[in-house]
C-alpha positions in Angstrom: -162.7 -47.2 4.5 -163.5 -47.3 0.7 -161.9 -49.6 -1.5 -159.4 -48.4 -4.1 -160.3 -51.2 -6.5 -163.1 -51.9 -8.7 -165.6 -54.5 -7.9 -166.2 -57.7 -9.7 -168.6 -57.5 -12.2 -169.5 -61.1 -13.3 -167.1 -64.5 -13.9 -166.0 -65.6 -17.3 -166.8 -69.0 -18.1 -168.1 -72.0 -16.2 -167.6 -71.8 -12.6 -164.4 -74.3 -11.3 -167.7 -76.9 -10.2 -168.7 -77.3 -13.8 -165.1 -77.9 -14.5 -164.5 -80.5 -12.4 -163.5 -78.8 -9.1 -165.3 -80.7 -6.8 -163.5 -80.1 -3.6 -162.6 -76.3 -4.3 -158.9 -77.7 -4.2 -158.2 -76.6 -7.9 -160.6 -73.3 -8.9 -158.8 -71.2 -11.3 -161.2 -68.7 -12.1 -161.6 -65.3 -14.6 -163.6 -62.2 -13.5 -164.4 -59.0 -15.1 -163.8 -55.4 -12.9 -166.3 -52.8 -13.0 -163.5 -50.8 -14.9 -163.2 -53.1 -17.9 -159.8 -55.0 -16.5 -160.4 -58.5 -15.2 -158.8 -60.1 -12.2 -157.8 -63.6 -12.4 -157.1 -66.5 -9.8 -154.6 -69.2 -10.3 -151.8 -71.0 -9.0 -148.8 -68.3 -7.7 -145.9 -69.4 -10.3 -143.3 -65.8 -9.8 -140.7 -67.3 -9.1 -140.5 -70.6 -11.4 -141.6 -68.4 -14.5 -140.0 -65.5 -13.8 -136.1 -66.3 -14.7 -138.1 -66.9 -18.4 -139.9 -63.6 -19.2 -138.4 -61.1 -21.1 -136.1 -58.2 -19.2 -139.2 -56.0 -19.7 -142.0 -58.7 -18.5 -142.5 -58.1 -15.2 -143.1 -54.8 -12.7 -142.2 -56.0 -9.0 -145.7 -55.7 -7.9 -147.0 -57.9 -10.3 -147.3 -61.8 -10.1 -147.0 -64.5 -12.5 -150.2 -66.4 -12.2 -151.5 -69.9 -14.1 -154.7 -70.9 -15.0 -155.5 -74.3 -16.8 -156.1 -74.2 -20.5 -159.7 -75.3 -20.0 -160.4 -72.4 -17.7 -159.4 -70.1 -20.3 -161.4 -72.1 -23.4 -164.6 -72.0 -21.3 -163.9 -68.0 -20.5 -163.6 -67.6 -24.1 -167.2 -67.1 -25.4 -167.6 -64.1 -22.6 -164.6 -62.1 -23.2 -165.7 -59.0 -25.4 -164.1 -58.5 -28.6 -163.4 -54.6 -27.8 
C-alpha cells in the first residue's frame, strides 16, 4: 500500500547525539518533507497546553508538540528563508 505522506527529506540541525542525547531518552528532532512542510518530534503536551491556545489554535487532529529551545537554535541555520 502506498503511503499518503511525503517522505523525509533531510534533518534540521545537529542530530539529538550532538545535543547531548546520549541514551536516546530525550531526541527532539526537525525534518524537512519532500513537499516543503517539515515534521517534527517532541514531547506530546495536548492536553496541558491546550486549555491556553487561542479558540482558533487547534484542529482536533492536530497535537501540541515541544521541542527544546536548543533543538530549534541548532535547526536554525537549515531552515530556508522562502
Amino acid at each position: 500500500m502506498e503511503s499518503t505522506f511525503p517522505c523525509i527529506v533531510r534533518r534540521l540541525g545537529d542530530p539529538p547525539r550532538q545535543r547531548g542525547s546520549v541514551t536516546g531518552s530525550s531526541c527532539p528532532d526537525i525534518f524537512e518533507l519532500s513537499d516543503g512542510n517539515f515534521a517534527v518530534i517532541g514531547t506530546e503536551a495536548t492536553a496541558a497546553l491546550d486549555p491556553e491556545l487561542p479558540t482558533d489554535g487547534r484542529a482536533d487532529y492536530e497535537r501540541i508538540v515541544v521541542i527544546t529551545r536548543e533543538t530549534l537554535l541548532r535547526a536554525k541555520r537549515d531552515i530556508p528563508d522562502a
